[in-house]
MDTraj code that builds the backbone (N, CA, C; nanometers):
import mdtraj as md
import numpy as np

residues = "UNK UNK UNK UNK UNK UNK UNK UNK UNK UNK UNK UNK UNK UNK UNK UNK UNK UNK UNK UNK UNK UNK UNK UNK UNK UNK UNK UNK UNK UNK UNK UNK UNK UNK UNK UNK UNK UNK UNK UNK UNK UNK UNK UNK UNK UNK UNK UNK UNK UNK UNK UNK UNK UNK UNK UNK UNK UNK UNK UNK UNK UNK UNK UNK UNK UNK UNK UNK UNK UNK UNK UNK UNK UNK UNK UNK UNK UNK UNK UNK UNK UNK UNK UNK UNK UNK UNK UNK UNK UNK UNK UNK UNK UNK UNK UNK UNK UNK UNK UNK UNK UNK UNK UNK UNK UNK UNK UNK UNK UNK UNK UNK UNK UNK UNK UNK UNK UNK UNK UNK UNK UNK UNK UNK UNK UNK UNK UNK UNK UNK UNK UNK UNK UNK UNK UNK UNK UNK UNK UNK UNK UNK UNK UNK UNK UNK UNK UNK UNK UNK UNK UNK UNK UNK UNK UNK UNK UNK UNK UNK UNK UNK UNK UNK UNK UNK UNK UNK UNK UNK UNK UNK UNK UNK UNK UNK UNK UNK UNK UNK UNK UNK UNK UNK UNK UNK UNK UNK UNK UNK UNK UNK UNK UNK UNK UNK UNK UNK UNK UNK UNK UNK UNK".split()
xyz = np.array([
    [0.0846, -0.1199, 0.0000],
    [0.0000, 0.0000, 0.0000],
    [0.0879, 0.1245, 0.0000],
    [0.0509, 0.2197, -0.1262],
    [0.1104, 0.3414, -0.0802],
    [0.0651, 0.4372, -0.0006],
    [0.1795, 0.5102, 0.0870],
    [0.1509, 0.6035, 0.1657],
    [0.1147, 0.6877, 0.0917],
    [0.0333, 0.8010, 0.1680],
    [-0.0469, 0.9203, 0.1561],
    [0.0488, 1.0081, 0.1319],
    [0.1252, 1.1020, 0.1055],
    [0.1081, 1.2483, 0.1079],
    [0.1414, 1.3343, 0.2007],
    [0.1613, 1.3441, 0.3056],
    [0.0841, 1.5027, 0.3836],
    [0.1626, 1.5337, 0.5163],
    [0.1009, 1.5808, 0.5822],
    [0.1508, 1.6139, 0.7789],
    [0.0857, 1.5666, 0.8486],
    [0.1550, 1.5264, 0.9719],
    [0.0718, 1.4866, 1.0576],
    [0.2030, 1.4604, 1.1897],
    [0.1283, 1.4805, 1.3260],
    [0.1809, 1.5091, 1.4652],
    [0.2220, 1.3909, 1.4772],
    [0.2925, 1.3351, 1.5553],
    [0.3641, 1.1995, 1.5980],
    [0.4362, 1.2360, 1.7602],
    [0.4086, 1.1929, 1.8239],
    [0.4520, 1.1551, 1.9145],
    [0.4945, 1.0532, 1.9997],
    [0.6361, 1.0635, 2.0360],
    [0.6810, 0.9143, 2.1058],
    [0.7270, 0.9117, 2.2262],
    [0.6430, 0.8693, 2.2990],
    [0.6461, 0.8841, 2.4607],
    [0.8226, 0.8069, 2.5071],
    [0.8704, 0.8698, 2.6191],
    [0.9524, 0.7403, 2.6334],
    [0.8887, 0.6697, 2.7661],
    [0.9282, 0.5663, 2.8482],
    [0.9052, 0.4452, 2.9212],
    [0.9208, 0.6278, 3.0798],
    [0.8181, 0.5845, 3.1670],
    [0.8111, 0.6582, 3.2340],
    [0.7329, 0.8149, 3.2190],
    [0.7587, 0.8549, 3.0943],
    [0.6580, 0.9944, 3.0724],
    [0.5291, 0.9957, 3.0981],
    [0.4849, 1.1221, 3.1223],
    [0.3572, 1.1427, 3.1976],
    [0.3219, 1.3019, 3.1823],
    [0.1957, 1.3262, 3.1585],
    [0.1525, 1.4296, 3.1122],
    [0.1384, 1.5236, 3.2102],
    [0.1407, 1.6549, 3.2241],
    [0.0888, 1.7470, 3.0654],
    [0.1792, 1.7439, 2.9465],
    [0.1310, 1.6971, 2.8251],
    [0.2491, 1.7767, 2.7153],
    [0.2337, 1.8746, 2.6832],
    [0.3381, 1.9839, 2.7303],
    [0.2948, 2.1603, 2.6802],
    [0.3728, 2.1865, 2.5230],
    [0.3141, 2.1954, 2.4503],
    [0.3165, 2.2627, 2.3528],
    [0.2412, 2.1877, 2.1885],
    [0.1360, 2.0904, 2.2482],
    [0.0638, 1.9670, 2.1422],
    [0.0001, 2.0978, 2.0921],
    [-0.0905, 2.1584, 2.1400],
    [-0.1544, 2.2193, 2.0302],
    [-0.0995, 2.3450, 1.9253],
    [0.0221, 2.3997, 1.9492],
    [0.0880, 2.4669, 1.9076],
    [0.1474, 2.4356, 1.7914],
    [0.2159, 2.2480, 1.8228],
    [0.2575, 2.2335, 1.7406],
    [0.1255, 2.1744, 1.5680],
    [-0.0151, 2.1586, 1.6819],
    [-0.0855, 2.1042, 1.5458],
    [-0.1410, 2.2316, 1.4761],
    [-0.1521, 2.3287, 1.5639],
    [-0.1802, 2.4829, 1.4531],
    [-0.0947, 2.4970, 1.3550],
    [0.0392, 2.5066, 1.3760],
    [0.1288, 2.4784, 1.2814],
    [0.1129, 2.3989, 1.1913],
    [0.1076, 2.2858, 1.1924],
    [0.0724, 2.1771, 1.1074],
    [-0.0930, 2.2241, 1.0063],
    [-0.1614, 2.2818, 1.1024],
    [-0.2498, 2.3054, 1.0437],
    [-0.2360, 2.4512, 0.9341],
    [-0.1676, 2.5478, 1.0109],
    [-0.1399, 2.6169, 0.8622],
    [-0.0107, 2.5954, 0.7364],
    [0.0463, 2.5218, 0.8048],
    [0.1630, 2.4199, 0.6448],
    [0.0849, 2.3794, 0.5675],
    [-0.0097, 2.2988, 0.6095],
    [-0.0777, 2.2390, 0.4713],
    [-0.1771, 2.2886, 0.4502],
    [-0.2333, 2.4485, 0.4715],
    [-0.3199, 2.5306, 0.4244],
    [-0.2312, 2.5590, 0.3367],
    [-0.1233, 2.6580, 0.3315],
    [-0.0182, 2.7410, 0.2584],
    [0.0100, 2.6105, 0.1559],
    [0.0830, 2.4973, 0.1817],
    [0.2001, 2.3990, 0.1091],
    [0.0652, 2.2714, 0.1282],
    [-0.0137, 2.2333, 0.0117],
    [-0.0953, 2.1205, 0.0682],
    [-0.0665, 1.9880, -0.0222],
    [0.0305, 2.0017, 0.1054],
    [0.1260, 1.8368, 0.0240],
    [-0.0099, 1.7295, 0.0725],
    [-0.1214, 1.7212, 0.1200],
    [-0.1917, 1.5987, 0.0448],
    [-0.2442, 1.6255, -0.0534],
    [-0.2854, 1.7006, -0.0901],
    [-0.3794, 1.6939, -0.2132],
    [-0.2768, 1.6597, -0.3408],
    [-0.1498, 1.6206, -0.3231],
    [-0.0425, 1.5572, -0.4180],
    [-0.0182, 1.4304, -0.4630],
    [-0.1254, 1.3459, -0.3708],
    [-0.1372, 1.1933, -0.4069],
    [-0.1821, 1.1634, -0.5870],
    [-0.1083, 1.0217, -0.6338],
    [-0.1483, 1.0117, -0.7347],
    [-0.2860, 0.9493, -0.7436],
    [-0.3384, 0.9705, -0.8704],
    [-0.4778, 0.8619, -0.9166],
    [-0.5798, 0.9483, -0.7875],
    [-0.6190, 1.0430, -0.7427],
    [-0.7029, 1.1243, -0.7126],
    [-0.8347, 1.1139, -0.8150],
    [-0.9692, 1.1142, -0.7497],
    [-1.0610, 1.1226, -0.7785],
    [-1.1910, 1.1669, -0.7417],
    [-1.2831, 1.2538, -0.8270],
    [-1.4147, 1.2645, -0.7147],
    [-1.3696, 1.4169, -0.6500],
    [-1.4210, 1.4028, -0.5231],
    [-1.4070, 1.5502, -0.4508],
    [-1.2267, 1.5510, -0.4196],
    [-1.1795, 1.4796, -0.4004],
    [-0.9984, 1.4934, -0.3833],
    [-0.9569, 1.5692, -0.4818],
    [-1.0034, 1.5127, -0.6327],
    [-0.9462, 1.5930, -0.7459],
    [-0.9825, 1.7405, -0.7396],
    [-1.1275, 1.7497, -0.7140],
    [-1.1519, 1.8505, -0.6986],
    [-1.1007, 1.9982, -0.6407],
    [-1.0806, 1.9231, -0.4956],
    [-1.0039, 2.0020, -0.3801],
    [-0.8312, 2.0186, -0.4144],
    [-0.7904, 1.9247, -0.4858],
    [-0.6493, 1.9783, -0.5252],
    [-0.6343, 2.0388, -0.6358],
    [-0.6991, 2.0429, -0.7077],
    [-0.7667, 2.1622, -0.8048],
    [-0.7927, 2.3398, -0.7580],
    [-0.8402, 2.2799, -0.6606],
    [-0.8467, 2.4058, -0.5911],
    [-0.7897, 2.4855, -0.4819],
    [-0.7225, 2.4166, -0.4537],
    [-0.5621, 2.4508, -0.3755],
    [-0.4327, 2.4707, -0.4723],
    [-0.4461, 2.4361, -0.5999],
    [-0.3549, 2.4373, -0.6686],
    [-0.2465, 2.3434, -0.6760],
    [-0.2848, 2.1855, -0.6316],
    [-0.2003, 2.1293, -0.6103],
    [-0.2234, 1.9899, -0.7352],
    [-0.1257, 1.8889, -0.7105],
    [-0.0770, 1.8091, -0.8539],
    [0.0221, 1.7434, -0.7877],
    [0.0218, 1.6373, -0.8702],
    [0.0900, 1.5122, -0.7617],
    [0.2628, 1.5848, -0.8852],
    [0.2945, 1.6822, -0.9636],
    [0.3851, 1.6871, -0.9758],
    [0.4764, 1.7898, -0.9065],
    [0.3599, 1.8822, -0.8233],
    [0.4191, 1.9531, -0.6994],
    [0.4658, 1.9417, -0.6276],
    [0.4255, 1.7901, -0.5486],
    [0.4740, 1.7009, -0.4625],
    [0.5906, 1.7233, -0.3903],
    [0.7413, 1.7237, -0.4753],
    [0.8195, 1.7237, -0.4312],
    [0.8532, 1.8590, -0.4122],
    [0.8283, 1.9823, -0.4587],
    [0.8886, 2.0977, -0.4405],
    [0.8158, 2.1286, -0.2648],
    [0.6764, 2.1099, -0.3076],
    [0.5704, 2.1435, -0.1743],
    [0.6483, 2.0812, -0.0015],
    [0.7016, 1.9457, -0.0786],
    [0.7916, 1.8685, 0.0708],
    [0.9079, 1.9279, 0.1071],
    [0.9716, 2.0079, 0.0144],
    [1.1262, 2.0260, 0.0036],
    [1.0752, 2.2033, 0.1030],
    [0.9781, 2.2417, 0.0580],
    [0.9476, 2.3685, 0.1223],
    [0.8896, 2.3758, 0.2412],
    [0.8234, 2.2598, 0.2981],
    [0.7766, 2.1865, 0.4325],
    [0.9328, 2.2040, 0.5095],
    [0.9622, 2.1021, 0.4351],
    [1.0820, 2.0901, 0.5228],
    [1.2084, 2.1739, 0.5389],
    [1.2239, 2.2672, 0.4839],
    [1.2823, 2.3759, 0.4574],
    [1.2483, 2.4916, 0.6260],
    [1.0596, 2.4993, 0.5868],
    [1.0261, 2.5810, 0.6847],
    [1.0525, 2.4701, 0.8347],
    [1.0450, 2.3890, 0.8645],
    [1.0343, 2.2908, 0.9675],
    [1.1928, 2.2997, 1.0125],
    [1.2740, 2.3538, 0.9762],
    [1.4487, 2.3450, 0.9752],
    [1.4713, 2.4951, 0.9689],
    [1.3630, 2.5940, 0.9884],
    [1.3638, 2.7470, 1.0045],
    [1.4441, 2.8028, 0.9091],
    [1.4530, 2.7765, 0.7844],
    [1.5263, 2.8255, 0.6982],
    [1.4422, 2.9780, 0.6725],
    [1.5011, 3.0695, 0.6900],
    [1.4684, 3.2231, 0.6923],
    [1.3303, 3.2562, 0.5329],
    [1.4052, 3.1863, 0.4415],
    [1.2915, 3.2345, 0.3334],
    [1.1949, 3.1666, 0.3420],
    [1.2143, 3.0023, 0.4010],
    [1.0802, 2.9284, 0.3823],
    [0.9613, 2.9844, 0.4988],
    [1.0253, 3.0078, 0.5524],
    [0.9300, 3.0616, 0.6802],
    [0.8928, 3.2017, 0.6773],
    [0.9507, 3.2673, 0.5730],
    [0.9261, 3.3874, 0.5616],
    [0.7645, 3.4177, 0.4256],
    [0.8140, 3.2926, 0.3359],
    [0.7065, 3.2511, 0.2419],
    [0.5803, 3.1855, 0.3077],
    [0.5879, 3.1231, 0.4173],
    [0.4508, 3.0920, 0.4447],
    [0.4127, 3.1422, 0.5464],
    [0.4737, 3.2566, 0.6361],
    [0.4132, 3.3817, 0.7128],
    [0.3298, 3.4698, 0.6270],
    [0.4119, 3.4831, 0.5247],
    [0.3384, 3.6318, 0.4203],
    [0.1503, 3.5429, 0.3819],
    [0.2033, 3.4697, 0.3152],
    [0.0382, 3.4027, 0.3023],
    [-0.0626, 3.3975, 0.3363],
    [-0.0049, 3.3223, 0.5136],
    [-0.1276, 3.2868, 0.6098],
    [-0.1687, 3.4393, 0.6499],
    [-0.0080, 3.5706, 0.6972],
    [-0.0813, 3.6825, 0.6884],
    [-0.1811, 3.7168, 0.6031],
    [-0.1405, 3.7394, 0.4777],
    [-0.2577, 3.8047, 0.3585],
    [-0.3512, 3.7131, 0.3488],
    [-0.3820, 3.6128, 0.4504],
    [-0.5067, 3.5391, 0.3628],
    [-0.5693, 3.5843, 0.5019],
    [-0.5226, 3.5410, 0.6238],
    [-0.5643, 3.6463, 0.7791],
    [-0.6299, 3.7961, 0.7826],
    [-0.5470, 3.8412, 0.7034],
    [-0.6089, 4.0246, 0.6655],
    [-0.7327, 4.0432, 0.5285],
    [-0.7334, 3.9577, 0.4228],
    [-0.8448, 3.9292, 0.3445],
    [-0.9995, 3.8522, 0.4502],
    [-0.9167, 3.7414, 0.5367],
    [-1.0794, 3.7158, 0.6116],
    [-1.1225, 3.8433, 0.7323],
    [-0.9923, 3.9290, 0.7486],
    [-1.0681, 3.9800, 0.8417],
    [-1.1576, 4.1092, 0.7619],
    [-1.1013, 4.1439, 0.6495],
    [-1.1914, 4.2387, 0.5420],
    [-1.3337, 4.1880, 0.5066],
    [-1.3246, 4.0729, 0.4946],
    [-1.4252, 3.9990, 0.4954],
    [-1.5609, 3.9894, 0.5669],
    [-1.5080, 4.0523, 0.7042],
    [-1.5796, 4.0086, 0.8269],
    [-1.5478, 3.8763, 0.8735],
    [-1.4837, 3.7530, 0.8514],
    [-1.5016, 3.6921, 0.9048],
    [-1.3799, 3.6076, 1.0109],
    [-1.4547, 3.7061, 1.0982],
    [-1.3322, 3.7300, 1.2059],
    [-1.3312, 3.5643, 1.2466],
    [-1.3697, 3.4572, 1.2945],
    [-1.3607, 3.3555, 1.3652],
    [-1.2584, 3.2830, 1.2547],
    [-1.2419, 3.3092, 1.1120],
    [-1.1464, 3.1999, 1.0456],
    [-1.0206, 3.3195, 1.0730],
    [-1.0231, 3.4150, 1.0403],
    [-0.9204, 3.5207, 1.0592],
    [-0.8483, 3.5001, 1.2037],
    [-0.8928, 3.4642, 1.3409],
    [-0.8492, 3.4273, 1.4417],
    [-0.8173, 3.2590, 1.4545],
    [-0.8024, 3.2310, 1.3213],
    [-0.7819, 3.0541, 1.3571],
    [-0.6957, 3.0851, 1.2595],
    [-0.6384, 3.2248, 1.1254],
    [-0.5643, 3.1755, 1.0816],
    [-0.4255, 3.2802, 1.1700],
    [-0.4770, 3.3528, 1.2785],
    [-0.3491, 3.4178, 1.3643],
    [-0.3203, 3.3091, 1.4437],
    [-0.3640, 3.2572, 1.5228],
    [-0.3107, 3.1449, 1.5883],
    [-0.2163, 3.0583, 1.4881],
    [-0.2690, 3.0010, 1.3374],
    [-0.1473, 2.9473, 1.2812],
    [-0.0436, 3.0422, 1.2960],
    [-0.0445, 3.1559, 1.2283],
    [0.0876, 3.2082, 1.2483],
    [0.1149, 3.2375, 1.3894],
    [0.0870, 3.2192, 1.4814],
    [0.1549, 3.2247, 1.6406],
    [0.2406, 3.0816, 1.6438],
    [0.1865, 2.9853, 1.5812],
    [0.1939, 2.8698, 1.5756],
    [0.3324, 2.8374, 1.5220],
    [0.3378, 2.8927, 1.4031],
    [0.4150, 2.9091, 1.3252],
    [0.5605, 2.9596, 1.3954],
    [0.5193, 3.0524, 1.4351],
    [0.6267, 3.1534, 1.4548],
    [0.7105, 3.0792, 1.5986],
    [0.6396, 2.9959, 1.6808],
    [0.6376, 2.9298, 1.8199],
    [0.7408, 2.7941, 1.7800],
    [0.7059, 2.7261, 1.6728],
    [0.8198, 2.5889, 1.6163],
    [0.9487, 2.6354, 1.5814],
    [0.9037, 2.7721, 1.4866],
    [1.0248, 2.8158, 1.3766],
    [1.1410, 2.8937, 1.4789],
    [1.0631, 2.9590, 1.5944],
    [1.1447, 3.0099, 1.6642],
    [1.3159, 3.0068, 1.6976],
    [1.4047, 3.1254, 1.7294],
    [1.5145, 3.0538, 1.7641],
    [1.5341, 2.9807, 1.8956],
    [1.6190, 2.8871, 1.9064],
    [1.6322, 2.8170, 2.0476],
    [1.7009, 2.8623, 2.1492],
    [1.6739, 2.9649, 2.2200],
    [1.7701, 2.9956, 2.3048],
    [1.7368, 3.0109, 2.4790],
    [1.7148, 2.9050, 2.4795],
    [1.7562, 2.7901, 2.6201],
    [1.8644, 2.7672, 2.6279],
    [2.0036, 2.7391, 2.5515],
    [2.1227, 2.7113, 2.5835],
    [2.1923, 2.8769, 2.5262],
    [2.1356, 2.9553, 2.5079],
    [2.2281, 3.0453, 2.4489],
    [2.3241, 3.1561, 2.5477],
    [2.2999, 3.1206, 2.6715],
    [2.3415, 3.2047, 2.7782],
    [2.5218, 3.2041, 2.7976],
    [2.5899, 3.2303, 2.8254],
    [2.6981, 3.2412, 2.8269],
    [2.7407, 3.1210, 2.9066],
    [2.6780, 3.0820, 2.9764],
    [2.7476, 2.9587, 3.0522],
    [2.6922, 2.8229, 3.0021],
    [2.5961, 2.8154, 2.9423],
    [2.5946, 2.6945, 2.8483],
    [2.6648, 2.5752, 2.8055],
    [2.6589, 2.4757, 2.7737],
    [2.7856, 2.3870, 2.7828],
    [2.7302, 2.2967, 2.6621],
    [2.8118, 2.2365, 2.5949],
    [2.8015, 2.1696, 2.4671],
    [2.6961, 2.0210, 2.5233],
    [2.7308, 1.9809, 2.6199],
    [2.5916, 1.8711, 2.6257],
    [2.6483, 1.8430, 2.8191],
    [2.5086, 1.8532, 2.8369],
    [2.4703, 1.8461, 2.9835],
    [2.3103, 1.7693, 2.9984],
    [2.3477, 1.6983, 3.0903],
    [2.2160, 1.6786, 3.1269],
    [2.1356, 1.7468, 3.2542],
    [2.0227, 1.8029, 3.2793],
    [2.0096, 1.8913, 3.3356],
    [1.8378, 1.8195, 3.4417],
    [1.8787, 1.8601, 3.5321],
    [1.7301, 1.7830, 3.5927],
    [1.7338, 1.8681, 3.7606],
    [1.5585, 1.9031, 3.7336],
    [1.4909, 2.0138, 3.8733],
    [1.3975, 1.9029, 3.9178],
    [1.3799, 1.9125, 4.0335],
    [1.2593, 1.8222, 4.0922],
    [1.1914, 1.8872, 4.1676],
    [1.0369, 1.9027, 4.1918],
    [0.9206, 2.0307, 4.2749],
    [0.7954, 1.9215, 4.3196],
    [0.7302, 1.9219, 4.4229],
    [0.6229, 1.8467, 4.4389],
    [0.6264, 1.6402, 4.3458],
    [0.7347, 1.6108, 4.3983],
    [0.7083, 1.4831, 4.3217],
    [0.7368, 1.4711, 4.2155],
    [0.7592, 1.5583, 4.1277],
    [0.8153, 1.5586, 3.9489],
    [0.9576, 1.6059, 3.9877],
    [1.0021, 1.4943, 3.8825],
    [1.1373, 1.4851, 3.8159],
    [1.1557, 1.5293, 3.6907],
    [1.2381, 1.6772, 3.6504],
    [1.2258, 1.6613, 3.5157],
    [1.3399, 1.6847, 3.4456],
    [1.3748, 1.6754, 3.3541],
    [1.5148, 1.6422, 3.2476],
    [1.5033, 1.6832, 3.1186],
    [1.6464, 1.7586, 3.1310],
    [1.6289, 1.8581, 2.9847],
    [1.8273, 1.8108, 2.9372],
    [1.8159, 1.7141, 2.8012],
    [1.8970, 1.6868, 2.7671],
    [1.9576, 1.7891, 2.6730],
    [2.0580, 1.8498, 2.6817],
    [2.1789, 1.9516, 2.6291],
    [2.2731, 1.8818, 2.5179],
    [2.2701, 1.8999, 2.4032],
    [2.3492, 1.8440, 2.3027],
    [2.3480, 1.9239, 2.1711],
    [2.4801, 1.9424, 2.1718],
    [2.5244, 2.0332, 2.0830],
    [2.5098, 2.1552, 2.1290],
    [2.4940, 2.1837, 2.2703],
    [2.4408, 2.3566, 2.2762],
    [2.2983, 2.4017, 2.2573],
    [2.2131, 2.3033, 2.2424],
    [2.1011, 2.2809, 2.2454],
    [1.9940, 2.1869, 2.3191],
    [1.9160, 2.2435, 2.3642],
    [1.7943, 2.1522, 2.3778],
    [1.7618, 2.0482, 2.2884],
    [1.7676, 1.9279, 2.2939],
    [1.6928, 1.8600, 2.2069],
    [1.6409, 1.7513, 2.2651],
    [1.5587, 1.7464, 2.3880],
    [1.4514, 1.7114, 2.4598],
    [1.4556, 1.7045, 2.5862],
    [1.3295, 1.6634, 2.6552],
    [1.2799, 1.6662, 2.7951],
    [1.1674, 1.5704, 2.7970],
    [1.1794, 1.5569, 2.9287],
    [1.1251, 1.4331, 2.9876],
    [1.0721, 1.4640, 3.1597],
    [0.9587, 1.4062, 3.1584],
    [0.9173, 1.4073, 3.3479],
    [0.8438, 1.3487, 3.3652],
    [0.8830, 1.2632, 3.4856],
    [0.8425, 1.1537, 3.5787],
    [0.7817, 1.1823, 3.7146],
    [0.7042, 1.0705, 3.7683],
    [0.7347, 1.0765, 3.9051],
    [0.8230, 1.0431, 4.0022],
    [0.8463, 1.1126, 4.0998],
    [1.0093, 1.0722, 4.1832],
    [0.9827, 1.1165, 4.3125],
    [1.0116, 1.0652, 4.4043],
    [1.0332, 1.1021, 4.5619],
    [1.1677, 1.2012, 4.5762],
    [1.1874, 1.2541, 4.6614],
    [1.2765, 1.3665, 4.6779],
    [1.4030, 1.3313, 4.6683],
    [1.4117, 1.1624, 4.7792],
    [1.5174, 1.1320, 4.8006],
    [1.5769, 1.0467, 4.7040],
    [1.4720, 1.0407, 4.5718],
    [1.5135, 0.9398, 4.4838],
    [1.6012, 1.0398, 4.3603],
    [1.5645, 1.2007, 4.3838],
    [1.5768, 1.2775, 4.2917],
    [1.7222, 1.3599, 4.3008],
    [1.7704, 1.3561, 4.4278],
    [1.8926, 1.3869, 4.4710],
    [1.9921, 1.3845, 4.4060],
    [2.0406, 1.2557, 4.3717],
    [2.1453, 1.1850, 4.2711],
    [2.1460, 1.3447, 4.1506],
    [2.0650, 1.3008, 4.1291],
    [2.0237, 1.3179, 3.9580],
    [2.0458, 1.4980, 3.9700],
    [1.9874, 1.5483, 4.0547],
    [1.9862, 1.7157, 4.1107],
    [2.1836, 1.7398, 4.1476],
    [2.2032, 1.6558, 4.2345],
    [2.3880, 1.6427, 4.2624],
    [2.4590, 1.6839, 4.1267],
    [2.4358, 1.6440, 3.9930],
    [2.4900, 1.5816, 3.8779],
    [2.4671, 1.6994, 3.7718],
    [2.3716, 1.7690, 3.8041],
    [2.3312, 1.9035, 3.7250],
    [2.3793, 1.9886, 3.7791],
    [2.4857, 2.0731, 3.5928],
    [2.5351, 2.1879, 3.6262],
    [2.4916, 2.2534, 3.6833],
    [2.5575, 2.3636, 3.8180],
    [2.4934, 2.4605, 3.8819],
    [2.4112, 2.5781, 3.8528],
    [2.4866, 2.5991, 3.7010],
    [2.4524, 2.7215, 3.6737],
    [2.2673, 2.6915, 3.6097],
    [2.2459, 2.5937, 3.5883],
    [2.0919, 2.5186, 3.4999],
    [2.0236, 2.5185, 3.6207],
    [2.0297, 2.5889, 3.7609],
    [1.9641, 2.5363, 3.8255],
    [1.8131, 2.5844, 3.8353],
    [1.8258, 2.7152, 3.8841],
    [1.7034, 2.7887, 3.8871],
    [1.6230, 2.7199, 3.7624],
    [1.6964, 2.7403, 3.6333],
    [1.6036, 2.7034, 3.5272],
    [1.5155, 2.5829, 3.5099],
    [1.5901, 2.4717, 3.6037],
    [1.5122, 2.3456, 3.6008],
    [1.4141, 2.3370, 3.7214],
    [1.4332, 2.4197, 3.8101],
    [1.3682, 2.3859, 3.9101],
    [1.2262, 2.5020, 3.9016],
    [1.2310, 2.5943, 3.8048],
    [1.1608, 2.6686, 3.7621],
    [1.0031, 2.6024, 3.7056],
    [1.0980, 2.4924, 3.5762],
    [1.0236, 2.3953, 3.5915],
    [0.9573, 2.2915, 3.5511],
    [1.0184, 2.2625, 3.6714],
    [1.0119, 2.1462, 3.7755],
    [0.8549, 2.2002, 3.8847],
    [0.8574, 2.2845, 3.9009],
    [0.7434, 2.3806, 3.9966],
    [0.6362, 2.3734, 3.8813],
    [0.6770, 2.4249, 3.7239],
    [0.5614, 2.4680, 3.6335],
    [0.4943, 2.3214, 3.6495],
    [0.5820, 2.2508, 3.6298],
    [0.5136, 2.0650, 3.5933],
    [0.4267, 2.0376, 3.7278],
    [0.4825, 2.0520, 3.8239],
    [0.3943, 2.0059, 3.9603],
    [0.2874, 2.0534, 3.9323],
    [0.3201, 2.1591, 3.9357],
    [0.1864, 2.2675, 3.9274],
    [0.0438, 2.2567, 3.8352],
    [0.0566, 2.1872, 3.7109],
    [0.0172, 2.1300, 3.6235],
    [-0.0456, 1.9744, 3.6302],
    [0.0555, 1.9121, 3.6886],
    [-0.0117, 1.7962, 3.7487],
    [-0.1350, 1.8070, 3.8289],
    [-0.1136, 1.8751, 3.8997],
    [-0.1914, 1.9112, 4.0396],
    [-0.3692, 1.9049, 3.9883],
    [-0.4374, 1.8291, 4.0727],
    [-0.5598, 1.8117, 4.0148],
    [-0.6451, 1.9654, 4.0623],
    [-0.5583, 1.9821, 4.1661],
    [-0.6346, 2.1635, 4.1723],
    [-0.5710, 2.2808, 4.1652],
    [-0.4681, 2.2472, 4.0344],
    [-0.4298, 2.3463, 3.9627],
    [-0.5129, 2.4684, 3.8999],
    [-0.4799, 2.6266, 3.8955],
    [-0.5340, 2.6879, 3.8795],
    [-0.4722, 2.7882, 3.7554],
    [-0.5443, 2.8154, 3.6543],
    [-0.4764, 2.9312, 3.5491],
    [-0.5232, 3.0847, 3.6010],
    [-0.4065, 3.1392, 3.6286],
    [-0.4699, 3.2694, 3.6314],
    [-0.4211, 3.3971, 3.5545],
    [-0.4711, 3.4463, 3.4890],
    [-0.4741, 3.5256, 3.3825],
    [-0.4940, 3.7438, 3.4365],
    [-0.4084, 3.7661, 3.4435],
    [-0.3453, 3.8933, 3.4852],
    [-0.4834, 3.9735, 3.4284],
])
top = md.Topology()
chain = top.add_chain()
for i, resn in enumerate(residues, 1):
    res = top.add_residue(resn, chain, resSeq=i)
    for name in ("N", "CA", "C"):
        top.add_atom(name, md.element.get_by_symbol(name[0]), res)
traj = md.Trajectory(xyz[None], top)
């Protein structure tokens, strides 16, 4: 069977993770305005019926295919023009619905670009002067353990568990000093979140 075409969220828990995941819907707004702008499904071959239709009317063709992926992935790797090409879009198509009147798609297509702008972002969690080429970094607050792996000078993931205080020690001993506040920062946000009578409060 051939695969489809298109985008779609994936997530891979590791052995021990446990929710909240902060940033799922951020990342599917995003997703959701890529393949408004770039609509790598409607690129499948042998289309028929309302599919043909709809890629007809997106402007798409299974011989687009590859440019549409190469520009996905372009913007997904923050390359300055690709992300600069599908900001301008979702803007002008954002400022046409809101001429429109119709403010409720016009506010679903600013959130893509918040969305947008929130993945493509630069990373600078490690950019501080004391930073270190790969560290592992771990805060513990109310029962959560959490871990922010450092490689290359970068973030490139996190993880949180449950842990007793005295189980979390080790692991707190072993993290650079200078990461501290930052993990234990949170380490507090996650408790806090867990917490079944957690509260949002909005200034």
């Amino acid at each position: 069977m051939t695969a489809t075409p298109g985008l779609t969220v994936v997530r891979q828990p590791s052995p021990g993770d446990f929710g909240p995941y902060l940033g799922g819907q951020k990342v599917r707004d995003a997703l959701s305005g890529l393949g408004r702008v770039l609509p790598l499904a409607y690129t499948a071959d042998g289309q028929a019926g309302a599919e043909r239709d709809m890629a007809r009317v997106r402007g798409a063709s299974p011989g687009a295919r590859a440019e549409l992926a190469r520009t996905i992935a372009a913007t997904l790797s923050r390359d300055q023009a690709a992300v600069a090409l599908v900001r301008a879009e979702l803007t002008a198509r954002r400022d046409a619905a809101a001429v429109a009147l119709a403010f409720e798609f016009a506010g679903r297509l600013q959130a893509e670009l918040e969305a947008l702008d929130w993945i493509t972002g630069e990373q600078k969690v490690t950019q501080a002067p004391w930073s270190q080429d790969d560290a592992d970094v771990y805060g513990w607050a109310g029962g959560v353990l959490v871990w922010f792996e450092i490689r290359g000078g970068r973030l490139s993931g996190w993880r949180q568990r449950p842990c007793a205080a005295a189980a979390a020690r080790p692991y707190l001993d072993q993290s650079p000093p200078a990461w501290t506040p930052f993990a234990r920062r949170n380490a507090e946000l996650a408790a806090r979140l867990r917490s079944p009578h957690a509260e949002l409060r909005v200034p």
